[in-house]
Backbone as XML, in Angstrom:
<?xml version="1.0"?>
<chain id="A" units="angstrom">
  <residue number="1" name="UNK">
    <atom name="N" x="138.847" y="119.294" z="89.616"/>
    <atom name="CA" x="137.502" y="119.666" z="90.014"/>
    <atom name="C" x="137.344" y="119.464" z="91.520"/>
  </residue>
  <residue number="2" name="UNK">
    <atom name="N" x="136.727" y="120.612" z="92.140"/>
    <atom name="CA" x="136.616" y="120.566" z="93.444"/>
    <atom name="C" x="135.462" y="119.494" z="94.106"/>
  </residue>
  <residue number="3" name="UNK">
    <atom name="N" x="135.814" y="118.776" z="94.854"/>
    <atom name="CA" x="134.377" y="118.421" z="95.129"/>
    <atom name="C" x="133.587" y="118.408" z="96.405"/>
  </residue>
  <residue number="4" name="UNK">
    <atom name="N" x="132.789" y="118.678" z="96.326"/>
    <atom name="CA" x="131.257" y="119.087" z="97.367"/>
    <atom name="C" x="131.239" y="117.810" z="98.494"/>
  </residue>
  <residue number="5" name="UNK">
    <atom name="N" x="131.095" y="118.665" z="99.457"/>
    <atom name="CA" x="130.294" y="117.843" z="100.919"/>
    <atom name="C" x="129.316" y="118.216" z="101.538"/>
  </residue>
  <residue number="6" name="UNK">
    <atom name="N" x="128.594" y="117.660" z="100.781"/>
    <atom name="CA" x="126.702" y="118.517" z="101.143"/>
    <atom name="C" x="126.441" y="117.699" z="102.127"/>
  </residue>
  <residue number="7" name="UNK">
    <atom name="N" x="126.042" y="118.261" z="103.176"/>
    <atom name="CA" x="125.506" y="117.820" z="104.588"/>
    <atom name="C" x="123.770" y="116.876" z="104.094"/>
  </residue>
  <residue number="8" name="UNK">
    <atom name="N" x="123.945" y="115.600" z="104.600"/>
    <atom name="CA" x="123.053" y="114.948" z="104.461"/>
    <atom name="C" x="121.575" y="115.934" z="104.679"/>
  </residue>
  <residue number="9" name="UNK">
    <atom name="N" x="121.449" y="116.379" z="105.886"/>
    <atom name="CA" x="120.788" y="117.497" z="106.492"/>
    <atom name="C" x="119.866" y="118.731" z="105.546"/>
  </residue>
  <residue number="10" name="UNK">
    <atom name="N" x="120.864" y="118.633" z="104.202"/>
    <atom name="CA" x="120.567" y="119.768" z="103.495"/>
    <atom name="C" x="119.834" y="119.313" z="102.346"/>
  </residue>
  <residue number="11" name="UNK">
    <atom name="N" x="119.480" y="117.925" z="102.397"/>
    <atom name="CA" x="118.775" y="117.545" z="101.161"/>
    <atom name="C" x="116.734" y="117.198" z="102.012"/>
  </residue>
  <residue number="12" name="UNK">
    <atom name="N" x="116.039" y="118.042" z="100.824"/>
    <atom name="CA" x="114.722" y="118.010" z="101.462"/>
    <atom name="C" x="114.173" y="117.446" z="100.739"/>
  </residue>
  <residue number="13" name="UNK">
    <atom name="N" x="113.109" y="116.906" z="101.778"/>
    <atom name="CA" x="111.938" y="115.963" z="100.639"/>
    <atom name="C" x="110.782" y="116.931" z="99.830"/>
  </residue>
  <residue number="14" name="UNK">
    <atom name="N" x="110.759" y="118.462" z="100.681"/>
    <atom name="CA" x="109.894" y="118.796" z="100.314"/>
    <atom name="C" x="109.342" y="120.112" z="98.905"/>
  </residue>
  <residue number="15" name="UNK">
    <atom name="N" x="111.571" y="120.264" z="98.459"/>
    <atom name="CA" x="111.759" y="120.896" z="97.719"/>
    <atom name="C" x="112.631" y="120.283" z="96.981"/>
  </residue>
  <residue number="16" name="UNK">
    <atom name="N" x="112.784" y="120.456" z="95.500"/>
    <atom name="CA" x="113.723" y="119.796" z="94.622"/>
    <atom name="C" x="115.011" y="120.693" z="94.791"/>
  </residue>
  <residue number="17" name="UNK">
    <atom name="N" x="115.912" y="119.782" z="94.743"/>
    <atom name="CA" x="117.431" y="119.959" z="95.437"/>
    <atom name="C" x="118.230" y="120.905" z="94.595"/>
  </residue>
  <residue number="18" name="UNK">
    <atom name="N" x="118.433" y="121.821" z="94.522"/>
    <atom name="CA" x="119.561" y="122.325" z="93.056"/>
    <atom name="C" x="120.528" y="122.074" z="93.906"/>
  </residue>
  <residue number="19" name="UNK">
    <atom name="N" x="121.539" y="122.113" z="93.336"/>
    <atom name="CA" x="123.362" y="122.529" z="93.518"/>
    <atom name="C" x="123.206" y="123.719" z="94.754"/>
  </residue>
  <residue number="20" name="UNK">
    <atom name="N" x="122.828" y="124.596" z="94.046"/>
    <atom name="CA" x="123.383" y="126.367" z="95.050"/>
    <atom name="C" x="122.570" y="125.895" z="96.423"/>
  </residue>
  <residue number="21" name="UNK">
    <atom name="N" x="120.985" y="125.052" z="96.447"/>
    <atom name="CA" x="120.258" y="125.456" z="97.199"/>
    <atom name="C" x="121.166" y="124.506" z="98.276"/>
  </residue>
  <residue number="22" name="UNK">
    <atom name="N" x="121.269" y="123.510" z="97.866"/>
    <atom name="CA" x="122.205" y="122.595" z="99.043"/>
    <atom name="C" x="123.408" y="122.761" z="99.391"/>
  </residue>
  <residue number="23" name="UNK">
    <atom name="N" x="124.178" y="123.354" z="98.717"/>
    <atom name="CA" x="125.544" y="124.137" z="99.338"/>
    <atom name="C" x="125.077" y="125.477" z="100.463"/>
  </residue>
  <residue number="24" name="UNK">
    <atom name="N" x="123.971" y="126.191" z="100.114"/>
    <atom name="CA" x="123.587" y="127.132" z="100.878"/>
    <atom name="C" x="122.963" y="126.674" z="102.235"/>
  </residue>
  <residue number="25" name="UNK">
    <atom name="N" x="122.248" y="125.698" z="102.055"/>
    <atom name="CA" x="121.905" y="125.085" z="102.902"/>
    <atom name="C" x="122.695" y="124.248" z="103.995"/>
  </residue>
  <residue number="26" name="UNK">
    <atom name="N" x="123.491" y="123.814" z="103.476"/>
    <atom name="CA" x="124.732" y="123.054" z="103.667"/>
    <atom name="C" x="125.840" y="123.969" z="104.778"/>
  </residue>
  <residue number="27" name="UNK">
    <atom name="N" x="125.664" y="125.359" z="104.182"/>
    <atom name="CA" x="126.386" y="126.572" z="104.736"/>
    <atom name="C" x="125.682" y="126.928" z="106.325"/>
  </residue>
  <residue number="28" name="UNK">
    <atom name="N" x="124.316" y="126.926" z="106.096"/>
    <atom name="CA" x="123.494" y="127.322" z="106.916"/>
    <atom name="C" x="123.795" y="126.414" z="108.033"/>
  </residue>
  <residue number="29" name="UNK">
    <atom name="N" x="123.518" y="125.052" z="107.798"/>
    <atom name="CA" x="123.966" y="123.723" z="109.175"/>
    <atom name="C" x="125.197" y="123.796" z="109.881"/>
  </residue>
  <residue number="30" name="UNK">
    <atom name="N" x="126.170" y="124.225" z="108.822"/>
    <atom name="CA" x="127.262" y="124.204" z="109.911"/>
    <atom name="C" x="127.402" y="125.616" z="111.077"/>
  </residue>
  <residue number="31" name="UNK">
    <atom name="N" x="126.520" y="126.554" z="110.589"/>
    <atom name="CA" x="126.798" y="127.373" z="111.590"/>
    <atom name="C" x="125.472" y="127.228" z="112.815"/>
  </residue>
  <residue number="32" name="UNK">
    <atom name="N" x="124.831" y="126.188" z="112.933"/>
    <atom name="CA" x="123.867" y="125.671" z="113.759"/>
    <atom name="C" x="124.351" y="124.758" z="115.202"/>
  </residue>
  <residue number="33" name="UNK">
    <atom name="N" x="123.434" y="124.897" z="116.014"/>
    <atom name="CA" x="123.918" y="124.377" z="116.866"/>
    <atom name="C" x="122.850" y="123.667" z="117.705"/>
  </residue>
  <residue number="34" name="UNK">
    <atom name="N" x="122.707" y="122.799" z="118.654"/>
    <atom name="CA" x="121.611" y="122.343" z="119.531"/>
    <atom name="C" x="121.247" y="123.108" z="120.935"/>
  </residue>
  <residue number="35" name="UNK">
    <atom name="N" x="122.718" y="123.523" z="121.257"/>
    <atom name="CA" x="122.333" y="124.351" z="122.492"/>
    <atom name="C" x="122.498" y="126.078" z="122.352"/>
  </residue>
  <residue number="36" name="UNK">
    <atom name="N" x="122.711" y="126.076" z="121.280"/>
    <atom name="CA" x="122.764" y="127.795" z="121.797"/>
    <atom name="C" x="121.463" y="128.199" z="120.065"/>
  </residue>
  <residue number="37" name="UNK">
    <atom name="N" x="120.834" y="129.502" z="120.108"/>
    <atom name="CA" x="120.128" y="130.159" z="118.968"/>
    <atom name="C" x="121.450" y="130.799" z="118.489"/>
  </residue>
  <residue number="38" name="UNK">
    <atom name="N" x="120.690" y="130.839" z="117.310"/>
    <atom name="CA" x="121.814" y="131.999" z="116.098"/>
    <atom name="C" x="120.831" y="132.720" z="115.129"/>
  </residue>
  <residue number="39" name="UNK">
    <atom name="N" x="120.933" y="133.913" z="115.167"/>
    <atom name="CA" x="120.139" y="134.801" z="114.476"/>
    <atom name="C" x="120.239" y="134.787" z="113.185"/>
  </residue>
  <residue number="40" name="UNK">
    <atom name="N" x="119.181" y="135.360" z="112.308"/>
    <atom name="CA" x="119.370" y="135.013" z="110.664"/>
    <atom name="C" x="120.460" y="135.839" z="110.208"/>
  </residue>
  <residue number="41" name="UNK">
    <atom name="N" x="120.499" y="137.216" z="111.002"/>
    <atom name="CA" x="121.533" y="138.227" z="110.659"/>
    <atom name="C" x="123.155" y="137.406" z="110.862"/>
  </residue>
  <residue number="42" name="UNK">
    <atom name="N" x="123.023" y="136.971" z="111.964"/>
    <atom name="CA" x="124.204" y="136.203" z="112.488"/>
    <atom name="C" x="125.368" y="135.058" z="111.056"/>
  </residue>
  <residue number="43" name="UNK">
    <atom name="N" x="124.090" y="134.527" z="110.485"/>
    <atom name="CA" x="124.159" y="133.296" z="109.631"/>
    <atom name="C" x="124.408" y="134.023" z="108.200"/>
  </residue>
  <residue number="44" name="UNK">
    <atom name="N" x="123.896" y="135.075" z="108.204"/>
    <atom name="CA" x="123.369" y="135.394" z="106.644"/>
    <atom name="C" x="124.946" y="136.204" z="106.803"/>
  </residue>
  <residue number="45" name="UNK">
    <atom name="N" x="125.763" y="136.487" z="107.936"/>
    <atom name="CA" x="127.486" y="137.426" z="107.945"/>
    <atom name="C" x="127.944" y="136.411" z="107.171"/>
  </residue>
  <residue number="46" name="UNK">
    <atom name="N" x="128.333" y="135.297" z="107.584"/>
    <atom name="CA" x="129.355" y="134.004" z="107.805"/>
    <atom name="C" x="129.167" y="133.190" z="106.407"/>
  </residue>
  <residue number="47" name="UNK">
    <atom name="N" x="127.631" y="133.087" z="105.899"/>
    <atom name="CA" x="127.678" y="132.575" z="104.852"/>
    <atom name="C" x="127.506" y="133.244" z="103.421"/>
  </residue>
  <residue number="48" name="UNK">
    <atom name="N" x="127.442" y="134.356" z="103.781"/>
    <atom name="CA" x="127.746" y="135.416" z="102.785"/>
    <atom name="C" x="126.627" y="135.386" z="101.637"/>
  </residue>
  <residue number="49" name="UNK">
    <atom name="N" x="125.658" y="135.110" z="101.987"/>
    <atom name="CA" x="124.110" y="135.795" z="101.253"/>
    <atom name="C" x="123.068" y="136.382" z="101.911"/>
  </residue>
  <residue number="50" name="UNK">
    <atom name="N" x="121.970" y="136.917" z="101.630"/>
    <atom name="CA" x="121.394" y="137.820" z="102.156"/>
    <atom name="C" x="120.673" y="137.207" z="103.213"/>
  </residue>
  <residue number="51" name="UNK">
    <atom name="N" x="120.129" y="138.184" z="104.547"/>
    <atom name="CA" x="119.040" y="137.579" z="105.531"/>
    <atom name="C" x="118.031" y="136.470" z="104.657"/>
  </residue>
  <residue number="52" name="UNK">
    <atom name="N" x="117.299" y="137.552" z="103.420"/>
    <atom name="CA" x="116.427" y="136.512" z="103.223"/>
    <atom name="C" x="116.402" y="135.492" z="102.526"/>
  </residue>
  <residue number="53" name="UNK">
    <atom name="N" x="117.744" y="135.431" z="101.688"/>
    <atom name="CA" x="118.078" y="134.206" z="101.391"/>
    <atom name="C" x="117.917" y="132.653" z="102.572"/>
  </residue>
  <residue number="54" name="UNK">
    <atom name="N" x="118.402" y="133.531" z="103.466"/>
    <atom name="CA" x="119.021" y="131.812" z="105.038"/>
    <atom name="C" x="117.634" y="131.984" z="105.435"/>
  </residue>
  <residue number="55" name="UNK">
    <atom name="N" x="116.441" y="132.953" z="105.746"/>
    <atom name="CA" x="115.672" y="132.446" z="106.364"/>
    <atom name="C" x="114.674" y="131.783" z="105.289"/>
  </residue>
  <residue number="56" name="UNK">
    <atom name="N" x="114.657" y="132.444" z="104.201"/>
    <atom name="CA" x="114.267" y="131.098" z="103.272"/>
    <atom name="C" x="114.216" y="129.706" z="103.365"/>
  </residue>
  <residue number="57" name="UNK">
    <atom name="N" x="115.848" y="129.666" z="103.724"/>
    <atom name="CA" x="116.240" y="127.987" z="103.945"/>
    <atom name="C" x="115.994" y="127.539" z="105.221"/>
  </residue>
  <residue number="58" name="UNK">
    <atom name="N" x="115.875" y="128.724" z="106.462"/>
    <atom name="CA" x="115.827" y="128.197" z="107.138"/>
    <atom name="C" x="114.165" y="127.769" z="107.353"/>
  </residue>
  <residue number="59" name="UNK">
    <atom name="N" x="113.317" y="128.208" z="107.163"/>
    <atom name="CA" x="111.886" y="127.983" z="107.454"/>
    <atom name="C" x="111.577" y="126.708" z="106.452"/>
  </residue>
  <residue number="60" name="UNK">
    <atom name="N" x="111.871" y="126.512" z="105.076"/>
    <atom name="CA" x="112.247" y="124.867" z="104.836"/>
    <atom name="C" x="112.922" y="124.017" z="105.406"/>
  </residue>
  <residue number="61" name="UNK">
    <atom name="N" x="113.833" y="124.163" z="106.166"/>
    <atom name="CA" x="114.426" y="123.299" z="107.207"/>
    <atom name="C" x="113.718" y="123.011" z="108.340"/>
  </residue>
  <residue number="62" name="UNK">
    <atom name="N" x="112.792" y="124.307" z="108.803"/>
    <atom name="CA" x="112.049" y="124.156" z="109.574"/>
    <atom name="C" x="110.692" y="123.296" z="109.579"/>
  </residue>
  <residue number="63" name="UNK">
    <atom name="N" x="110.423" y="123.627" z="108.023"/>
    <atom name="CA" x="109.410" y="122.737" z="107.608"/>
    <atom name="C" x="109.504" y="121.375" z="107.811"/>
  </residue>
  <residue number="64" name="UNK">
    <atom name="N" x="110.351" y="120.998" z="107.534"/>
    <atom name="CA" x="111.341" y="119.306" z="107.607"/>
    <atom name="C" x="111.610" y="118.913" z="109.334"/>
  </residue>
  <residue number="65" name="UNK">
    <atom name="N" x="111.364" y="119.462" z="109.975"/>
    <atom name="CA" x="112.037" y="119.469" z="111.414"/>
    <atom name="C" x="113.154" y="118.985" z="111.547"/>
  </residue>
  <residue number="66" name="UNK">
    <atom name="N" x="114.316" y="120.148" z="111.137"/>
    <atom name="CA" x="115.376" y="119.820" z="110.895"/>
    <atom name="C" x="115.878" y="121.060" z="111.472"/>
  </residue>
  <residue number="67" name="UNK">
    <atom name="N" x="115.356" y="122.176" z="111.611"/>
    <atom name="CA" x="115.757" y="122.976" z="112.487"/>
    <atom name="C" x="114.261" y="123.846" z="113.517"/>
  </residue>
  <residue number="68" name="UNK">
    <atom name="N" x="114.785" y="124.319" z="114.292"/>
    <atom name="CA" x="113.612" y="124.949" z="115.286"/>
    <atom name="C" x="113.545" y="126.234" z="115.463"/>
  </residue>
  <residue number="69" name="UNK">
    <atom name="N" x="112.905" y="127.429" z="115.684"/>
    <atom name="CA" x="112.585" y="128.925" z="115.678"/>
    <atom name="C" x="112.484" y="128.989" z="117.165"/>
  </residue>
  <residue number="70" name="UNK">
    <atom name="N" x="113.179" y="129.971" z="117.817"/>
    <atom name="CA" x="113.047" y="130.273" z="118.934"/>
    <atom name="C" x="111.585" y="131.259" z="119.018"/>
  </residue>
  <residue number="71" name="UNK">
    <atom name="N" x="110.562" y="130.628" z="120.145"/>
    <atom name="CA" x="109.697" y="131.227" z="119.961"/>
    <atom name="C" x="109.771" y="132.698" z="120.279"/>
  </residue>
  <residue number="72" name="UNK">
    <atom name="N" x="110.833" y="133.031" z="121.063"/>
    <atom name="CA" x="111.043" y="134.193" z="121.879"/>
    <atom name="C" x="111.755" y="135.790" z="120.070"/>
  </residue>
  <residue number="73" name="UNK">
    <atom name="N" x="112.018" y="134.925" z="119.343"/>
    <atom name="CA" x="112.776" y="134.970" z="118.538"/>
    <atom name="C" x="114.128" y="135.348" z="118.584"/>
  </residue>
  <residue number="74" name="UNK">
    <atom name="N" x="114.632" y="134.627" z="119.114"/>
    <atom name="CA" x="116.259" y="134.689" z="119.398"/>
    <atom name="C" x="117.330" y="133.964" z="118.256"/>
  </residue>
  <residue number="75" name="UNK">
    <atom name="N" x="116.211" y="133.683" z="117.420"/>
    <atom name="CA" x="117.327" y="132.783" z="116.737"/>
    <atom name="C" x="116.830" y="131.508" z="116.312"/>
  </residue>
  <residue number="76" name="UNK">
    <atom name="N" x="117.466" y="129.932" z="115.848"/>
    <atom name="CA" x="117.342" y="129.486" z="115.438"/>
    <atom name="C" x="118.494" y="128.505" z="115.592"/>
  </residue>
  <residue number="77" name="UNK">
    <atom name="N" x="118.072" y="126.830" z="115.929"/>
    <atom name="CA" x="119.257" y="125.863" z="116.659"/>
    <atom name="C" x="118.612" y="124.862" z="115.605"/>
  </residue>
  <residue number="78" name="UNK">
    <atom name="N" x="119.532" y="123.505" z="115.866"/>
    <atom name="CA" x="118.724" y="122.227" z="115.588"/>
    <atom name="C" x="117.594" y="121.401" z="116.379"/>
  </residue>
  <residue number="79" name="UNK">
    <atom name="N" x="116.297" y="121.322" z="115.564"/>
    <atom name="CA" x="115.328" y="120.720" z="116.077"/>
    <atom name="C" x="115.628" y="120.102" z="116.965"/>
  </residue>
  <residue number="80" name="UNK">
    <atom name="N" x="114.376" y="119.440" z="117.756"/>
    <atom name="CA" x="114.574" y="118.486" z="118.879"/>
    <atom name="C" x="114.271" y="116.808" z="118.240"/>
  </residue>
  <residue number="81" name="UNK">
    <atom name="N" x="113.769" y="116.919" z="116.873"/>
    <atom name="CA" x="114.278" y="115.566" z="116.361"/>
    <atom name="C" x="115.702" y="115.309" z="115.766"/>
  </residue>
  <residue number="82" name="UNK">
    <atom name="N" x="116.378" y="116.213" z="115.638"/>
    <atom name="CA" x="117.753" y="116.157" z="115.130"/>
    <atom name="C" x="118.458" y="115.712" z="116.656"/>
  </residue>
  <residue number="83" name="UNK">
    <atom name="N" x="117.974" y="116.323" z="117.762"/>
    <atom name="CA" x="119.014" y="116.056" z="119.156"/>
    <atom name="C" x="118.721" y="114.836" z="119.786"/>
  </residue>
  <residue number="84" name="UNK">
    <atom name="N" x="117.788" y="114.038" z="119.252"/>
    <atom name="CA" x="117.229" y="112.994" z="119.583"/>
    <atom name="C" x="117.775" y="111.854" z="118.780"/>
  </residue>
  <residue number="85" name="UNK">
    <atom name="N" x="118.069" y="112.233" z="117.632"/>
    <atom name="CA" x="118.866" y="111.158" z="116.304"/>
    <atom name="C" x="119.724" y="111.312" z="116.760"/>
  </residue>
  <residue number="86" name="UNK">
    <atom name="N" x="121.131" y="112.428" z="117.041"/>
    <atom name="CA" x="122.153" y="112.645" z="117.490"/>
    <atom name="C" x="122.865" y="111.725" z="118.740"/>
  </residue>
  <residue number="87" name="UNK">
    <atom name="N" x="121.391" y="112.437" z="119.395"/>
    <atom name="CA" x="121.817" y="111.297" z="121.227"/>
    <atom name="C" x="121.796" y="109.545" z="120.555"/>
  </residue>
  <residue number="88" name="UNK">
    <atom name="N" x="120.819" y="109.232" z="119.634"/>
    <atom name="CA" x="120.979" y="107.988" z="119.525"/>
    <atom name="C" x="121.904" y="107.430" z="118.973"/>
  </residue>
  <residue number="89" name="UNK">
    <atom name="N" x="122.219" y="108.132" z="117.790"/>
    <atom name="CA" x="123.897" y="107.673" z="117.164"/>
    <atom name="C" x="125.143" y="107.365" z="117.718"/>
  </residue>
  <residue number="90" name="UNK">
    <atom name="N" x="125.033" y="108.811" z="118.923"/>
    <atom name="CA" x="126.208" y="108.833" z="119.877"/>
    <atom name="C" x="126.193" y="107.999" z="121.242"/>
  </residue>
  <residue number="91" name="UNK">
    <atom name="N" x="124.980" y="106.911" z="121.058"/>
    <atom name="CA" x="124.964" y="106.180" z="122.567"/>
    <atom name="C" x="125.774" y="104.894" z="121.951"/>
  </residue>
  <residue number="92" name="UNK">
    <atom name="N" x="126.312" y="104.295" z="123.099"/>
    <atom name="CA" x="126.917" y="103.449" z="122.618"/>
    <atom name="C" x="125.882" y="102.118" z="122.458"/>
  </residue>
  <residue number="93" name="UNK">
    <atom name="N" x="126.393" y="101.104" z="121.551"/>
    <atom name="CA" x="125.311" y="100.495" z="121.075"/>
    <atom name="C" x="125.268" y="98.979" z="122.242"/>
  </residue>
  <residue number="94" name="UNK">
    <atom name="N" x="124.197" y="98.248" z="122.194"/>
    <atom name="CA" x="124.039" y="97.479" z="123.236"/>
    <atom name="C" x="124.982" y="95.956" z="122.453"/>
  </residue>
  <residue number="95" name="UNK">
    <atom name="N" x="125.627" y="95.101" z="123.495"/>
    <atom name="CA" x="126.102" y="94.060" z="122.740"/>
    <atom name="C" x="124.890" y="92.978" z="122.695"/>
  </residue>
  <residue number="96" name="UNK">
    <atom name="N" x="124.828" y="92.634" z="121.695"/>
    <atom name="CA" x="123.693" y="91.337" z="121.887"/>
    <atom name="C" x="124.258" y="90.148" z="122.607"/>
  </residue>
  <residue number="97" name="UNK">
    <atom name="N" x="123.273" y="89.395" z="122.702"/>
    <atom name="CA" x="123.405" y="88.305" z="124.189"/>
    <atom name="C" x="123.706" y="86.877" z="123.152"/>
  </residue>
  <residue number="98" name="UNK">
    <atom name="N" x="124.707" y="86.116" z="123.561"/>
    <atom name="CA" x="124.799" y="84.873" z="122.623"/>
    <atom name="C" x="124.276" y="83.524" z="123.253"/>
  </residue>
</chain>
């Protein structure tokens, strides 16, 4: 049996989780990015279901601020609370004082 690596990312508080929806979802994050947009057409090639399937997921992701809409509509990156968790994970951590 194969087993699944569902991106933490892809589980929402604000919809109940199936299997397909979090693998799809799951699909959707990895082709995301912080600095550049990616179009729904772009996302919906690569992960192989329809436009309105990903923007489905993506406007629940969006809901979650977990991803962001280019207002210009160019596309679609990771929120600016995701680049903010990110920067903090990736700073190095302070040593405490003894």
């Amino acid at each position: 049996m194969r087993s699944l690596n569902i991106n933490r990312l892809a589980y929402l508080s604000m919809l109940r989780n199936v299997k397909r929806g979090l693998i799809t979802r799951t699909e959707i994050i990895k082709h995301l990015d912080s600095d550049s947009w990616i179009t729904t057409a772009e996302i919906s090639k690569d992960v192989d279901v329809t436009p309105p399937t990903v923007l489905y997921h993506l406007r629940n992701l969006e809901r979650e601020r977990i991803v962001e809409r280019d207002p210009e509509g160019k596309g679609w990156r990771y929120g600016p609370f995701q680049q903010s968790e990110l920067i903090q994970f990736l700073s190095p951590k302070r040593k405490r004082k003894n």
